[in-house]
LOTIPA-853138 format. One record per residue (C-alpha): x, y negated, z; residue in one letter; chain; residue number from 1. Coordinates in Angstrom, 2 decimals, padded with zeros to 5 digits. Layout:
% LOTIPA-853138
X / Y / Z / a / A / NUM
...
This chain:
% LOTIPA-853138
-015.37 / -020.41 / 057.83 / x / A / 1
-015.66 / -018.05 / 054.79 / x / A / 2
-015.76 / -021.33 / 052.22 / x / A / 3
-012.10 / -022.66 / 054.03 / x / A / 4
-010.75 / -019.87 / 053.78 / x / A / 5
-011.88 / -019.74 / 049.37 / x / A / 6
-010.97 / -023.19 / 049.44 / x / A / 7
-007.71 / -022.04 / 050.98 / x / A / 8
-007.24 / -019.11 / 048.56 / x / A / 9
-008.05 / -021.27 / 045.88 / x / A / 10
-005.53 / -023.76 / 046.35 / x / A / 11
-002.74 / -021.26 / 046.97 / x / A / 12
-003.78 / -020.37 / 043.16 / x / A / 13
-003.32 / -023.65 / 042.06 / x / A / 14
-000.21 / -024.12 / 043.43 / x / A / 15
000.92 / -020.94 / 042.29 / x / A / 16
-000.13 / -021.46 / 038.96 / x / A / 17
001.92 / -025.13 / 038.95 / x / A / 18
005.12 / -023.37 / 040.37 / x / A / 19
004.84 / -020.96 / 037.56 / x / A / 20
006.25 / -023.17 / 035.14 / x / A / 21
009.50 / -022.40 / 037.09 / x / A / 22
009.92 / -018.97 / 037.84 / x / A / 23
012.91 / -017.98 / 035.73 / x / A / 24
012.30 / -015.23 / 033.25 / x / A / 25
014.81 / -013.74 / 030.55 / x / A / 26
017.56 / -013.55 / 032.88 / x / A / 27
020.64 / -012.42 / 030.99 / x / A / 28
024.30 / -012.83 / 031.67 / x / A / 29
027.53 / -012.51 / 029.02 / x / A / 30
031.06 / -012.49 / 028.81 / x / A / 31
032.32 / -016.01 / 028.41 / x / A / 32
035.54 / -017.75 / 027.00 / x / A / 33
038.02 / -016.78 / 029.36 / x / A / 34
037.94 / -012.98 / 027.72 / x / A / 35
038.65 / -014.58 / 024.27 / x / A / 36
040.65 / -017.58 / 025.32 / x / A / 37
043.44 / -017.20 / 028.41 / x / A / 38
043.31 / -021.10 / 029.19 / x / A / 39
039.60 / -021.06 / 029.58 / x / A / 40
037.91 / -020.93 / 033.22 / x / A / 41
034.44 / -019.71 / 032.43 / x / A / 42
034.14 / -016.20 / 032.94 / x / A / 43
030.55 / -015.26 / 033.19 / x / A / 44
027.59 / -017.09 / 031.53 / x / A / 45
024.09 / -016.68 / 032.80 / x / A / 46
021.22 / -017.89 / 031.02 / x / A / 47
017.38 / -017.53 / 031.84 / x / A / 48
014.12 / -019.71 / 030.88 / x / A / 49
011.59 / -021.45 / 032.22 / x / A / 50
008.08 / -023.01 / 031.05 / x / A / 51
008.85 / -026.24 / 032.34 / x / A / 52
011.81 / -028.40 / 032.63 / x / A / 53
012.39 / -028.06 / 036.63 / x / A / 54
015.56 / -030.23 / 036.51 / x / A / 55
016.75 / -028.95 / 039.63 / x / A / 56
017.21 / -024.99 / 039.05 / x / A / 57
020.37 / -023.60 / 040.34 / x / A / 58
021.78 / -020.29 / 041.29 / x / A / 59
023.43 / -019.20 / 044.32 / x / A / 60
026.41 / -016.86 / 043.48 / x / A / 61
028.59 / -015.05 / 045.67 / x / A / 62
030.68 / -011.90 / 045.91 / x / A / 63
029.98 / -009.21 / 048.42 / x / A / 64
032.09 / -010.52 / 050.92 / x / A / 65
032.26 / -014.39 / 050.63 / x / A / 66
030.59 / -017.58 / 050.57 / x / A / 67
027.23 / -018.24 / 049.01 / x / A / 68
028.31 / -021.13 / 045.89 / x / A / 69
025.32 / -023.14 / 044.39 / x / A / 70
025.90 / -023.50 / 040.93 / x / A / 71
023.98 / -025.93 / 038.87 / x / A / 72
023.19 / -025.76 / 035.12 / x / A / 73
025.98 / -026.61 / 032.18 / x / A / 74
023.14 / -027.99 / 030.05 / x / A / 75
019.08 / -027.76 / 030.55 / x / A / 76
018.07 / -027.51 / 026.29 / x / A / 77
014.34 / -027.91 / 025.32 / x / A / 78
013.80 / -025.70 / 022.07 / x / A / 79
010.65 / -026.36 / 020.41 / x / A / 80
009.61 / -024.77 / 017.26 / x / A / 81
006.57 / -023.94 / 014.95 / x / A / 82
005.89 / -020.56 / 014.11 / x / A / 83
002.95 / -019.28 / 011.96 / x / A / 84
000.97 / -018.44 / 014.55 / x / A / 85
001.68 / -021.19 / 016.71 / x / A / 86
003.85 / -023.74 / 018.36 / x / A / 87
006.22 / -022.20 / 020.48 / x / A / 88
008.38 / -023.99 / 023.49 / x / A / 89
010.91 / -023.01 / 026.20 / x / A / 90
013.24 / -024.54 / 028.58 / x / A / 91
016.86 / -022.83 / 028.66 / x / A / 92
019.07 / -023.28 / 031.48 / x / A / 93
022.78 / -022.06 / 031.29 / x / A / 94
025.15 / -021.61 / 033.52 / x / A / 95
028.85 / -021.17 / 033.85 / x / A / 96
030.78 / -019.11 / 036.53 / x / A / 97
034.54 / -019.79 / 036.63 / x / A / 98
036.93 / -018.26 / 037.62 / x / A / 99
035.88 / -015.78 / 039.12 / x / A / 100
038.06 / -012.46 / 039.76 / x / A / 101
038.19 / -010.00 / 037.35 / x / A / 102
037.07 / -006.67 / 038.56 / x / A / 103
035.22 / -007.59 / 041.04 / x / A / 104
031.40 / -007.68 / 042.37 / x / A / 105
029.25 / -010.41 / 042.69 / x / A / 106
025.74 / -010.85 / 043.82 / x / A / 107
023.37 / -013.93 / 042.22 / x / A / 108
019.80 / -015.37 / 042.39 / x / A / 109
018.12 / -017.33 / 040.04 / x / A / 110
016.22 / -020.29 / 041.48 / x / A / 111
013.40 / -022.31 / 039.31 / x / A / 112
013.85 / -025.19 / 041.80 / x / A / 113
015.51 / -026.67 / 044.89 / x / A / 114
012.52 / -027.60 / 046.72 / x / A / 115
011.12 / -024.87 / 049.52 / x / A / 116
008.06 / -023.72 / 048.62 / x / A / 117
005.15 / -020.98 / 050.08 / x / A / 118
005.39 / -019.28 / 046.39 / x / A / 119
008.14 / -017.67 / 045.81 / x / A / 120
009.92 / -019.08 / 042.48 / x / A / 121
013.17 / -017.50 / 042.20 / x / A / 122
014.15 / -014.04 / 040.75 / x / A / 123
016.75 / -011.33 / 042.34 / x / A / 124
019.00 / -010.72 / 043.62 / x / A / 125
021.08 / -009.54 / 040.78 / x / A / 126
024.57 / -007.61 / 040.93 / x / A / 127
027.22 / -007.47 / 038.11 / x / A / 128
030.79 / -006.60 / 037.62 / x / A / 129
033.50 / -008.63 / 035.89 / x / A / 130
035.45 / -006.43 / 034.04 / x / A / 131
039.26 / -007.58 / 033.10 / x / A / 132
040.23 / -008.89 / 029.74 / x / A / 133
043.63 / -008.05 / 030.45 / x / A / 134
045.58 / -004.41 / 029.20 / x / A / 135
044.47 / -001.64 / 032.35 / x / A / 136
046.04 / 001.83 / 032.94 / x / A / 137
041.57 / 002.56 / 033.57 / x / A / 138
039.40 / 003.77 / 031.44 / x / A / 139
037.46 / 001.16 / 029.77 / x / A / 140
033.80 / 001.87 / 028.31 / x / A / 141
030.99 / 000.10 / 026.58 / x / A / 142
027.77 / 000.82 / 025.51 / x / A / 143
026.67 / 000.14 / 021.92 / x / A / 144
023.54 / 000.24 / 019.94 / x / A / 145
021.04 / -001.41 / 017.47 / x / A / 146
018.23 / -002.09 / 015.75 / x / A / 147
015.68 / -001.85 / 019.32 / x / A / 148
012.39 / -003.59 / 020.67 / x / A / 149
010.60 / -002.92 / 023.29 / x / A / 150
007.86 / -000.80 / 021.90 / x / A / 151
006.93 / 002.94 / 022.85 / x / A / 152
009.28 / 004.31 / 020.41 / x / A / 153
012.07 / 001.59 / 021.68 / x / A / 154
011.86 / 001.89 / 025.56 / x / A / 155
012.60 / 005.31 / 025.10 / x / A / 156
016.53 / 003.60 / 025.28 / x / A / 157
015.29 / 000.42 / 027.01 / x / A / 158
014.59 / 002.47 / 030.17 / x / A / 159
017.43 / 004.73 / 029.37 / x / A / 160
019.80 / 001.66 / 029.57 / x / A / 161
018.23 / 000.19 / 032.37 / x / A / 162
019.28 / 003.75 / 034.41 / x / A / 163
022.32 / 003.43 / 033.27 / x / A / 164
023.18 / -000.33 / 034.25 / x / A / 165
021.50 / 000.48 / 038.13 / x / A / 166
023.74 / 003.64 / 038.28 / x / A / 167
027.39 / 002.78 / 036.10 / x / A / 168
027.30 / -000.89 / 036.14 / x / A / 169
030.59 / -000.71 / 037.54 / x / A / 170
032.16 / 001.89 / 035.03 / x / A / 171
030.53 / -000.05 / 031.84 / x / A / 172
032.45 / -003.27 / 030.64 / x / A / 173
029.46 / -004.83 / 028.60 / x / A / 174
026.40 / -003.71 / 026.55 / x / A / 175
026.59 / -004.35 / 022.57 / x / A / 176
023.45 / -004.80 / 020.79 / x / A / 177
024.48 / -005.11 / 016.88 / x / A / 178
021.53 / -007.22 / 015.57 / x / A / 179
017.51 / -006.94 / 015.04 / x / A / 180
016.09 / -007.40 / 018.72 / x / A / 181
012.75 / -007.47 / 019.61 / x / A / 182
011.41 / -007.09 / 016.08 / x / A / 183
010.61 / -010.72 / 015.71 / x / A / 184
011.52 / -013.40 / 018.47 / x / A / 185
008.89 / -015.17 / 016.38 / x / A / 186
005.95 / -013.28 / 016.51 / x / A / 187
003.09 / -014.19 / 018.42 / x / A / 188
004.37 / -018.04 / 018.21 / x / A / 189
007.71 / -016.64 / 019.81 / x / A / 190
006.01 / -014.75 / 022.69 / x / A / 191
007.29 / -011.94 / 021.37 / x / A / 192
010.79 / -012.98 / 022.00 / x / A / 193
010.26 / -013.56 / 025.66 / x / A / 194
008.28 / -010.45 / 026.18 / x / A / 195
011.41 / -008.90 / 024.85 / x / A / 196
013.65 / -010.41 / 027.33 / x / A / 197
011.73 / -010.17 / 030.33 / x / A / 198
011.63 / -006.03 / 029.35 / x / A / 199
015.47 / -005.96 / 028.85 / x / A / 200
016.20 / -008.47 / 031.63 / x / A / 201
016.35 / -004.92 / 034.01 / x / A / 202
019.82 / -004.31 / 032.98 / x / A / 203
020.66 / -007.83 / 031.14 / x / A / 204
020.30 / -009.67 / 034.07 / x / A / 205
023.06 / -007.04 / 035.72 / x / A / 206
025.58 / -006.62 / 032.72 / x / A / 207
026.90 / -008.42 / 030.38 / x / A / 208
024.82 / -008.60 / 026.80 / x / A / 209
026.76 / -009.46 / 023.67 / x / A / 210
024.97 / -009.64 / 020.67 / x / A / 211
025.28 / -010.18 / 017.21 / x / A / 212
022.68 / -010.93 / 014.90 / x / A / 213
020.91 / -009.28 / 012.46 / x / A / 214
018.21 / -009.84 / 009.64 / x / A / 215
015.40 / -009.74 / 011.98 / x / A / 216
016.93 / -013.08 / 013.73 / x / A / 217
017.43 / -014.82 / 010.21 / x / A / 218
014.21 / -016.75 / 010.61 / x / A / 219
014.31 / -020.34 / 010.97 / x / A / 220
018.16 / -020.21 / 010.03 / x / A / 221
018.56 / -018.42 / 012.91 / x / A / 222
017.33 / -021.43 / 015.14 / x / A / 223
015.29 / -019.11 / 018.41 / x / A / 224
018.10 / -016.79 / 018.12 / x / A / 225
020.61 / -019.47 / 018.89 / x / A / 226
019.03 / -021.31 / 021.80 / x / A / 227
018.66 / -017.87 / 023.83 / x / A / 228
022.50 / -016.86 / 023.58 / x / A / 229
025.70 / -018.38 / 023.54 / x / A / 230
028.32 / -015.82 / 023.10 / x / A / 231
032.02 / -016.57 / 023.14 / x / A / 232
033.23 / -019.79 / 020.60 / x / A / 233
029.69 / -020.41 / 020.68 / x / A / 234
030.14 / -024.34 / 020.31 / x / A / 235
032.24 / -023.35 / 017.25 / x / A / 236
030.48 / -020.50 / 015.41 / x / A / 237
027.01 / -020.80 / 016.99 / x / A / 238
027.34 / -016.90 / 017.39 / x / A / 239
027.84 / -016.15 / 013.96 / x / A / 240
031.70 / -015.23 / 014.25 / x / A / 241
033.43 / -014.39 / 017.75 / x / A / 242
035.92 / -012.20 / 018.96 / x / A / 243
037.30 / -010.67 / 023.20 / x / A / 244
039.26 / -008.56 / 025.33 / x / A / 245
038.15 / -006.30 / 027.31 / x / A / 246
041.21 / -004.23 / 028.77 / x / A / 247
042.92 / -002.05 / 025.75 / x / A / 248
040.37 / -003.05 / 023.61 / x / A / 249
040.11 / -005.88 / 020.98 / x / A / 250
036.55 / -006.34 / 020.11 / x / A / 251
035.31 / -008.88 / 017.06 / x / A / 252
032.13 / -009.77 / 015.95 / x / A / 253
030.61 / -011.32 / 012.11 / x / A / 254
027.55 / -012.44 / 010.95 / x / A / 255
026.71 / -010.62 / 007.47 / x / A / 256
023.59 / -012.16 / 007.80 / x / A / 257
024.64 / -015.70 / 007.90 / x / A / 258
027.05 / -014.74 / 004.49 / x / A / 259
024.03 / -013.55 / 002.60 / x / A / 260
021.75 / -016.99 / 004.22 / x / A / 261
024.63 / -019.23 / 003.53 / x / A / 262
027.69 / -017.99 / 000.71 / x / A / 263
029.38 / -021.21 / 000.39 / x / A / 264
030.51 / -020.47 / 003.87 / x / A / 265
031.52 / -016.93 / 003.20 / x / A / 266
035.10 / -018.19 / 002.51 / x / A / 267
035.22 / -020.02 / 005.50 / x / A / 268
034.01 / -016.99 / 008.03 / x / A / 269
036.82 / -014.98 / 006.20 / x / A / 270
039.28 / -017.64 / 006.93 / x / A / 271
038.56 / -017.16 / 010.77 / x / A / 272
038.62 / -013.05 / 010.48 / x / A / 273
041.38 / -013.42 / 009.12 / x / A / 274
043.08 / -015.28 / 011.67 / x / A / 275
041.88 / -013.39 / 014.34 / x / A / 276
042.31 / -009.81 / 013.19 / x / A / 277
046.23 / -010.84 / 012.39 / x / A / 278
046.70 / -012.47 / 015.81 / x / A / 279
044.89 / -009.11 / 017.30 / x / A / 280
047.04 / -006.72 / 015.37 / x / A / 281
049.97 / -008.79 / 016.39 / x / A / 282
048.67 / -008.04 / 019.81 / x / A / 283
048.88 / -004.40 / 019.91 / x / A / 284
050.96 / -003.45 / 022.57 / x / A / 285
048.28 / -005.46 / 024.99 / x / A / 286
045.40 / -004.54 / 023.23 / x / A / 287
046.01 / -001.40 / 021.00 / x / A / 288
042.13 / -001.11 / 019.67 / x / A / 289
040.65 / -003.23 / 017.35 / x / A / 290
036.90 / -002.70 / 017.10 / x / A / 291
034.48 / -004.58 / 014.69 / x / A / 292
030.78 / -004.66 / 014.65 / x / A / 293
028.22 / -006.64 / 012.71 / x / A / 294
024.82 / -005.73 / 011.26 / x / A / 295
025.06 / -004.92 / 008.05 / x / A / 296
026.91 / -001.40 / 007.05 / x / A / 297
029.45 / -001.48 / 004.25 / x / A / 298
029.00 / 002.09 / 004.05 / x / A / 299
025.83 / 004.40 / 004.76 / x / A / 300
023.80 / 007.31 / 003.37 / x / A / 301
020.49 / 006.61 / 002.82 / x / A / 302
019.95 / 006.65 / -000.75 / x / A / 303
017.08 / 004.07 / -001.43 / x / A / 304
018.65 / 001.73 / 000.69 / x / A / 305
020.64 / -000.70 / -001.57 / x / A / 306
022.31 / -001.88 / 001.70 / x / A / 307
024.15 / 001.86 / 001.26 / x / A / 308
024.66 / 001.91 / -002.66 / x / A / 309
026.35 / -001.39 / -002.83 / x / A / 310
027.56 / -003.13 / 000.39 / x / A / 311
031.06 / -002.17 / 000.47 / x / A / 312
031.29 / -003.96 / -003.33 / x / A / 313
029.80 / -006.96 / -002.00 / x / A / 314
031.56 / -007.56 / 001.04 / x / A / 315
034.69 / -006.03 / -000.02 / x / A / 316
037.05 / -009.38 / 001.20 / x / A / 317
035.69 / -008.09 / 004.33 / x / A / 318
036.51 / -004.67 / 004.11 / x / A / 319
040.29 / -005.85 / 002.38 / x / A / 320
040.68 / -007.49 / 005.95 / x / A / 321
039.61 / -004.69 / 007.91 / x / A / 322
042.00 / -002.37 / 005.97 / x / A / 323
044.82 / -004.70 / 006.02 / x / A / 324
044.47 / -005.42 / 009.80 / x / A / 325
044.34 / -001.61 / 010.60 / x / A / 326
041.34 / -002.26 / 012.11 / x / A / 327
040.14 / 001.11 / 014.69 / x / A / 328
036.17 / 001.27 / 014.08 / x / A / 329
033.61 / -000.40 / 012.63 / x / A / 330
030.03 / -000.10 / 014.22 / x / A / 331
026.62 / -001.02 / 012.02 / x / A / 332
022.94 / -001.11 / 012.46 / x / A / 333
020.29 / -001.94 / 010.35 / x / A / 334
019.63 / 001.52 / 008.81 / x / A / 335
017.47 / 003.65 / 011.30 / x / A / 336
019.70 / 006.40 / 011.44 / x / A / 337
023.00 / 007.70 / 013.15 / x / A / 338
025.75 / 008.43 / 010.92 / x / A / 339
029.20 / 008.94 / 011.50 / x / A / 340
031.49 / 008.76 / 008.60 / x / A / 341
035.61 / 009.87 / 008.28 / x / A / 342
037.69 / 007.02 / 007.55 / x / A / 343
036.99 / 005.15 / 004.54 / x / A / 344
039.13 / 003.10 / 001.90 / x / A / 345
037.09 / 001.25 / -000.75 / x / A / 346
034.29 / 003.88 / -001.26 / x / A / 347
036.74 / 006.78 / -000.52 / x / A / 348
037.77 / 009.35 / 002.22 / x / A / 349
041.26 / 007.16 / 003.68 / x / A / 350
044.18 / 009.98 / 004.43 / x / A / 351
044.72 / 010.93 / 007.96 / x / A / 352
045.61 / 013.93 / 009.96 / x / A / 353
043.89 / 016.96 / 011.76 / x / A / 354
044.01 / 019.56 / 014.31 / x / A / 355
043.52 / 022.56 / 011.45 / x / A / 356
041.01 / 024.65 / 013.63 / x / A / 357
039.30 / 021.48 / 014.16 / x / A / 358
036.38 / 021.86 / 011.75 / x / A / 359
033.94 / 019.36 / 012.74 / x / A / 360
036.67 / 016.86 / 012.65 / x / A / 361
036.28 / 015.90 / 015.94 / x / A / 362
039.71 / 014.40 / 016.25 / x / A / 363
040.87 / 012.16 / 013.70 / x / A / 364
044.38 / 011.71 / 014.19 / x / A / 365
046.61 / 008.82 / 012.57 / x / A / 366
043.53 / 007.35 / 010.49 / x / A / 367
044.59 / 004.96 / 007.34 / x / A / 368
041.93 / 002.63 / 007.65 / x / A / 369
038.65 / 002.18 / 009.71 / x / A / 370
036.27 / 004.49 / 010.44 / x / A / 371
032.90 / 003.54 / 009.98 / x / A / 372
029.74 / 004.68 / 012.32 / x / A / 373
026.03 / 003.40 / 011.94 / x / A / 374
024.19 / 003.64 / 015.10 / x / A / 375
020.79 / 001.90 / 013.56 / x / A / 376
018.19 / 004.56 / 016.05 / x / A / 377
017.84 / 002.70 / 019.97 / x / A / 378
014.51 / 002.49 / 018.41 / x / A / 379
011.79 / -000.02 / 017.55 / x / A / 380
007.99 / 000.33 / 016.40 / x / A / 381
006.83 / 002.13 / 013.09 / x / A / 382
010.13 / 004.00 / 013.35 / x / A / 383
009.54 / 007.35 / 014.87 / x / A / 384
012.42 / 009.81 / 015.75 / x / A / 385
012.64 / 013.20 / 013.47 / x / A / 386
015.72 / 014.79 / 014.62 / x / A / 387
014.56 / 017.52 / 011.75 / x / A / 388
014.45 / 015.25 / 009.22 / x / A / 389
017.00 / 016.01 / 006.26 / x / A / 390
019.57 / 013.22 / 005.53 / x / A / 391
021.81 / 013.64 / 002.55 / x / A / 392
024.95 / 012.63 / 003.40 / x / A / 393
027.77 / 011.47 / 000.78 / x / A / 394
031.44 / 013.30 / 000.89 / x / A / 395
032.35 / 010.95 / 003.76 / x / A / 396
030.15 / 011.96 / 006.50 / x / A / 397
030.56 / 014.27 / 009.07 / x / A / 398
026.85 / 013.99 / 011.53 / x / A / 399
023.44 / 012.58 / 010.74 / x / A / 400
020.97 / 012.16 / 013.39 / x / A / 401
017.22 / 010.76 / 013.46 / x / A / 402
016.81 / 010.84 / 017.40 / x / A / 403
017.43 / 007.74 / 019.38 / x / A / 404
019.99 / 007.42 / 020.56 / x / A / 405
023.40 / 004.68 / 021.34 / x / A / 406
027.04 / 005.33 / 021.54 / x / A / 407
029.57 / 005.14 / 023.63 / x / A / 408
033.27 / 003.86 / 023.12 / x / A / 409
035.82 / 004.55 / 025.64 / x / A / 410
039.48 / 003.66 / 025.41 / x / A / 411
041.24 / 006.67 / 027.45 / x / A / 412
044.29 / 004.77 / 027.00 / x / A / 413
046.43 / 003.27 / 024.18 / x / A / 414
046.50 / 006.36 / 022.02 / x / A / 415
042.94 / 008.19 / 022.56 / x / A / 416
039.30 / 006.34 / 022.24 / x / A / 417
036.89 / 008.46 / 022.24 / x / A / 418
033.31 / 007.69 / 020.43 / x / A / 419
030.13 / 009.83 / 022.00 / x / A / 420
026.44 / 009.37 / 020.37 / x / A / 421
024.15 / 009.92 / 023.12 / x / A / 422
020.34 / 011.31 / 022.70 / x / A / 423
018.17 / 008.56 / 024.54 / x / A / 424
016.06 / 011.18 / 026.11 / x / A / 425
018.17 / 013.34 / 027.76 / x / A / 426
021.36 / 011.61 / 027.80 / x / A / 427
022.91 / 013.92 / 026.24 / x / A / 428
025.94 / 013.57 / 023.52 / x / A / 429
024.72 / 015.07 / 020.48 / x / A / 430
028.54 / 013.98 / 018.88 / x / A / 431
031.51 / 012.90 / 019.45 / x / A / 432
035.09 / 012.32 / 018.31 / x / A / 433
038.82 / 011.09 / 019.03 / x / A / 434
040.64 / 008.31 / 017.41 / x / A / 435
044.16 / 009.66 / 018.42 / x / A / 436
047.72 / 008.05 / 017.66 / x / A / 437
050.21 / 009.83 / 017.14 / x / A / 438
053.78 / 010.60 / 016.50 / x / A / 439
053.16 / 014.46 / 016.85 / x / A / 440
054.72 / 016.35 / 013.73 / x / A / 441
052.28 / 019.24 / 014.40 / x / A / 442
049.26 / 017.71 / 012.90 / x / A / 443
048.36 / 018.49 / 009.13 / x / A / 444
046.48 / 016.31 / 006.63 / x / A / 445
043.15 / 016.44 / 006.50 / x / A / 446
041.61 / 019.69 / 004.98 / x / A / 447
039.05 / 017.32 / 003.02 / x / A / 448
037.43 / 020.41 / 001.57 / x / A / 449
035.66 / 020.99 / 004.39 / x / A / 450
033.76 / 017.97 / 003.67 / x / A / 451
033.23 / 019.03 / 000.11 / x / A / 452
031.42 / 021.98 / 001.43 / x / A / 453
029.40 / 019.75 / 003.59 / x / A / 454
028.36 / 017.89 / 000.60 / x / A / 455
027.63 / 020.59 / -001.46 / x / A / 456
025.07 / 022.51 / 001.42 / x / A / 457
023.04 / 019.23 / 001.03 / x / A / 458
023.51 / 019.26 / -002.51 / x / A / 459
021.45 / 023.06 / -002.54 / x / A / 460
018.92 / 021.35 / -000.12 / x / A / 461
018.36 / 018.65 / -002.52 / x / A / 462
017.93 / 021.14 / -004.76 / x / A / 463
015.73 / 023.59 / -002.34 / x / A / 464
013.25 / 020.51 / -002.13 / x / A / 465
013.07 / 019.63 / -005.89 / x / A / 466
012.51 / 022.79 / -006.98 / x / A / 467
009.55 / 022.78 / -004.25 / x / A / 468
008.93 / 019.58 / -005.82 / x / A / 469
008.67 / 020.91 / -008.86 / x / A / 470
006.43 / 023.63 / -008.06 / x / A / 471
003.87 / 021.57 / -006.55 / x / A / 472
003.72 / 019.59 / -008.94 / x / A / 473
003.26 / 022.32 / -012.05 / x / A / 474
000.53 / 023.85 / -009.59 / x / A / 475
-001.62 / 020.31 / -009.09 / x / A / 476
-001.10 / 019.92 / -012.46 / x / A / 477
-003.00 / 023.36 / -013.37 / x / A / 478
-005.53 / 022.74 / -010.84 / x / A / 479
-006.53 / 019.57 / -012.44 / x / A / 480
């Protein structure tokens, strides 16, 4: 009796281990065309893996009071790839939801396979909201952040997102992740990838994940990062350039990256900004904020960095389009730090207008040209937070920060968005400011010696620590 019943056990292992190969794993889900293109039907895109090719995965879909749809895959794509430590392969399965209604709930499962089996091989179910890519009299918020893995140091947002997405989903249009994810998909012949995505599949699998890449997904000409995400335009730009609506807000995405890997096509990505930033600005009165975001900042702090030194000079057709467009904000990763700058106009503070008791400049009224914010600390191994830690700031900034953290932009309506930076830990906003429109007469130009004095305090700390500096030095130098 006791042998059937290992014999029994046994084969239930087997079987188990067979259906593995199509459990789905790295469930995420994206805003698709229809919120960057009116005449498109596909309004949600859902993508997750599997180890084998299981042919027949679906996933049932249906809102909370309706019919169950089965919806089979757009395309089934093998990706295959070596890697220095190994060979690494995958099945992706993608699927398109159309049109469905915009602000509304819907509930989905993921299925490996159609067949009915004792094991179960099917993850969820999964709830998300469709937000509306049309103009709303709402509120309208996203989440934003970059440069995160799922390390110790990085889950410190990971699980701070993941509360977030079971407890707002409905109040949050999308998360943005601005490049370097996972810190590399390649590692560990491209285990490390999916380890990655099963962690952040707790809130990706529930709302929407755009994503832009950075230099940690250059590898391979950006080949793994490719075949796990297709954001909007995808068959076009391959995710390097791509641009949506999300109610008052405009939001538009480029690949420095891919500039730097590739600059006989620089002309051709400015072309298409180009294009799209004039036909947003045309588009005010729908959308009335344009906000940009790609990896690489053209302006930041951090003095060794060359990234911060000499960005803006070469990227400047960029930043000519982004001034010429009136573009809102500008949001950057790749330097571990938060900074928040005023606006900027080739390497200089841009005029605009202030409350005068406002100080901090927590309200920047009638701005000139974009303001530009790093947000480079959601957090990733080796990089420890140090919310002590001194950061020299140049006559532009206004807040530094070294604790991890991600921001949040909220359009109010069409003449207030307002920009919080929220500590990871706590969830608590450790800035914040308005961009405010205005026809007001009682607002005065900026008082920009205030940020003078700013610069000059860390001008006496930079002092403070060389003369330290110095005296360390003279006294090892008597010692020895």
């Amino acid at each position: 009796m006791l042998f059937t019943i290992f014999l029994f056990i046994l084969l239930i292992l087997q079987t188990q281990s067979a259906d593995d190969s199509c459990q789905p794993q790295q469930i995420h889900i994206a805003l698709s065309d229809a919120f960057s293109d009116n005449s498109s039907n596909s309004t949600i895109k859902v993508i997750f893996h599997t180890q084998g090719e299981c042919e027949s995965a679906y996933i049932s879909l249906k809102p909370l009071e309706g019919d169950v749809q089965k919806i089979t895959a757009t395309a089934v794509n093998f990706f295959k790839e070596k890697y220095p430590e190994g060979v690494y392969t995958t099945y992706v399965h993608i699927f398109d939801f159309q049109n469905l209604e915009f602000s509304q709930t819907y509930e989905y499962s993921c299925y490996g396979s159609d067949e009915k089996k004792f094991l179960k091989n099917y993850e969820g179910p999964f709830r998300f909201y469709v937000p509306a890519p049309n103009p709303t009299d709402q509120e309208t918020k996203v989440v934003m952040f970059a440069d995160m893995d799922h390390s110790t140091d990085g889950m410190v947002t990971v699980n701070r997102l993941t509360e977030i997405s079971q407890n707002n989903f409905t109040d949050i249009s999308a998360f943005i992740h601005v490049g370097d994810m996972g810190y590399n998909f390649y590692n560990e012949a491209g285990k490390r990838g999916d380890n990655y995505m099963n962690t952040v599949q707790k809130f990706t699998a529930t709302m929407p994940y755009m994503v832009t890449a950075g230099n940690h997904e250059v590898f391979g000409n950006f080949s793994n990062f490719n075949a796990r995400f297709q954001m909007p335009n995808f068959d076009q730009s391959q995710n390097h350039y791509h641009s949506y609506n999300i109610g008052n807000m405009h939001f538009v995405s480029f690949n420095l990256d891919f500039v730097i890997q590739y600059p006989k096509l620089r002309q051709y990505m400015l072309d298409w900004l180009e294009q799209d930033l004039q036909k947003a600005n045309e588009n005010r009165g729908s959308q009335p904020w344009i906000i940009a975001y790609t990896h690489r900042p053209f302006y930041c702090s951090f003095g060794y960095d060359p990234d911060c030194n000499y960005n803006h000079q070469r990227f400047s057709k960029f930043e000519d389009l982004l001034i010429k467009y009136n573009v809102d904000l500008v949001v950057s990763g790749h330097v571990h730090y938060y900074e928040r700058m005023l606006p900027i106009k080739r390497n200089k503070i841009a005029p605009f207008q202030v409350n005068l008791d406002d100080t901090n400049f927590n309200e920047i009224i009638n701005p000139s040209s974009p303001i530009y914010l790093l947000q480079g600390m959601a957090g990733h191994r080796g990089d420890k937070a140090d919310p002590s830690e001194v950061y020299y700031g140049k006559a532009w900034t206004v807040k530094v920060s070294k604790a991890y953290s991600y921001i949040s932009v909220k359009s109010q309506n069409s003449t207030h968005l307002l920009v919080e930076n929220f500590r990871s830990k706590d969830q608590k906003a450790n800035d914040y400011f308005y961009v405010i429109k205005s026809n007001s007469l009682k607002y005065a130009k900026a008082p920009y010696q205030n940020v003078k004095i700013l610069n000059a305090r860390n001008n006496e700390l930079r002092m403070e620590n060389s003369l330290l500096w110095g005296l360390f030095l003279a006294c090892l130098y008597l010692v020895i």
